[in-house]
N, C-alpha and C positions, 0 to 999 in steps of 0.2 A: 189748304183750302182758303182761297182768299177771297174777300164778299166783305159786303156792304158793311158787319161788324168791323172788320180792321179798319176801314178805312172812318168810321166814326169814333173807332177808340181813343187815336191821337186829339180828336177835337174834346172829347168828354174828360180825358182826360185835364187837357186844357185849363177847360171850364172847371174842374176840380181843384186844381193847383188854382184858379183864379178865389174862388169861396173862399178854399183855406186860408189865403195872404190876405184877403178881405177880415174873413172873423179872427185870424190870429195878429192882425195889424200888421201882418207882412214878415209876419215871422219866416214861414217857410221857404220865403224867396232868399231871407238872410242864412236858413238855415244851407241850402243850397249854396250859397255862396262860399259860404263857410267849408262847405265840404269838398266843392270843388277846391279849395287853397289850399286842405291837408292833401288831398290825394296828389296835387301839384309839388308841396312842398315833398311829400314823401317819394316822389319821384325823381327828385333835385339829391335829396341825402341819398338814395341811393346809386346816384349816377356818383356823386359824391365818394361813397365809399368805393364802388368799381374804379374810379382813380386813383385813389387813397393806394391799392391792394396794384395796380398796375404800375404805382409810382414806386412802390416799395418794391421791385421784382428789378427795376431802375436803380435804384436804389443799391441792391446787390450787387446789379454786374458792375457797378462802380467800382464799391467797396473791396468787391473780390479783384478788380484792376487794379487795383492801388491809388485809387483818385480821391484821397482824404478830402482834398481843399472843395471838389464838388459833392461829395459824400456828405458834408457837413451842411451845405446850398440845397442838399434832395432832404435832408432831416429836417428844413428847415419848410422847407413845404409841405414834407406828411402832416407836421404840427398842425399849420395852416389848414388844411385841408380837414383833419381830425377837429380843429374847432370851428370852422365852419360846416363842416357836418354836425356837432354836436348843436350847434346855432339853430342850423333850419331846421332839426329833429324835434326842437323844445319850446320854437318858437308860438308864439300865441296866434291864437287863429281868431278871431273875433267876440270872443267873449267879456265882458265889461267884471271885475273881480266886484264881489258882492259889496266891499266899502271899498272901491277904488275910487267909483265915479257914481258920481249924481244920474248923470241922465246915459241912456243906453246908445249902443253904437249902431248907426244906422248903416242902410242899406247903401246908401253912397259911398260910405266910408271902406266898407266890406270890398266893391265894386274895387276901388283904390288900390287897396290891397292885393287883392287876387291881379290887377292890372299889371301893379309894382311885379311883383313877384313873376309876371309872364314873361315881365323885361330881362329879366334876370336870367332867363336862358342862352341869352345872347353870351354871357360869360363862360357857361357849365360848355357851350359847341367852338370855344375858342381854347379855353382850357382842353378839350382834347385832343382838337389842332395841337398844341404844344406836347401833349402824352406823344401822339403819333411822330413828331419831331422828334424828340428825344428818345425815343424807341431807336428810330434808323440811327441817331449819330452814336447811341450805345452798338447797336449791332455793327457799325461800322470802324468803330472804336475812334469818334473822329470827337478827341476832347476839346478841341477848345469851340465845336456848335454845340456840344452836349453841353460845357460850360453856358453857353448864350443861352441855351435852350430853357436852361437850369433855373437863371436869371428872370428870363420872361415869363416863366410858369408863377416865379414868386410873385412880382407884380404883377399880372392877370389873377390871382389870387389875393392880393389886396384890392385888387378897385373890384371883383365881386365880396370882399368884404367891406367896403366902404358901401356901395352898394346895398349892398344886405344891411347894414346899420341904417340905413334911410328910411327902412321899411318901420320900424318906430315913428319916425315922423307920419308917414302916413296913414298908418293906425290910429295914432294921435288925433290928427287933423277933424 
């Protein structure tokens, strides 16, 4: 049944979140911020680990080939992958620690934040561009792109971890 209620909801609604940020000083639009970056971050650790778990299955049919020298290349990126998920799992979402800091973290900062962190997907759709590569040159048993493939997943897993260490500075800021 749709009438004149729904369609005034969204505005009173509105005007409620508007009050609240007014008498809470703005709190609830930081609260929202803030919550939008965990749901974002927890989205990230879990695409995170679905690699993690898809890298290790890689990982196997190597090992079970006899491919020690890239065996040791895929161990080296589960690592990688396991602390950068343990990273964005733990990481601070906008809260100022009770004797950290003098004055509170604003809503600009917040804003930053969740920004950073959006950019950062660009890495998590390119890292699986390389899962998807090294999937076919496993299945294909073609080691030396499985090798290359091995190689690029490692650095594309550092510059989202150089990447990811930014997001301090811009917390900071």
């Amino acid at each position: 049944m749709s009438g004149p209620d729904e369609q005034r909801k969204p505005i009173r609604s509105g005007l409620l979140d508007d009050i609240e940020n007014f008498v809470t000083a703005g709190y609830g639009k930081k609260e929202d911020l803030r919550a939008l970056d965990k749901n974002l971050r927890e989205k990230y650790h879990s695409e995170l680990m679905r690699l993690r778990h898809v890298w290790e299955r890689i990982n196997l049919g190597v090992l079970d080939a006899g491919q020690a020298a890239i065996g040791r290349d895929c161990k080296l990126a589960m690592q990688t992958i396991d602390r950068l998920a343990a990273a964005v799992n733990r990481a601070d979402y906008g809260y100022a620690g009770l004797f950290d800091r003098v004055e509170k973290i604003q809503e600009k900062t917040l804003t930053s934040v969740l920004e950073h962190d959006r950019r950062l997907a660009v890495h998590l759709v390119k890292l699986d561009q390389d899962m998807v590569y090294a999937k076919a040159a496993l299945k294909s048993s073609d080691w030396s792109t499985l090798g290359t493939m091995v190689d690029t997943m490692n650095e594309d897993l550092r510059m989202f971890e150089e990447n990811w260490d930014k997001r301090k500075q811009v917390m900071s800021s």
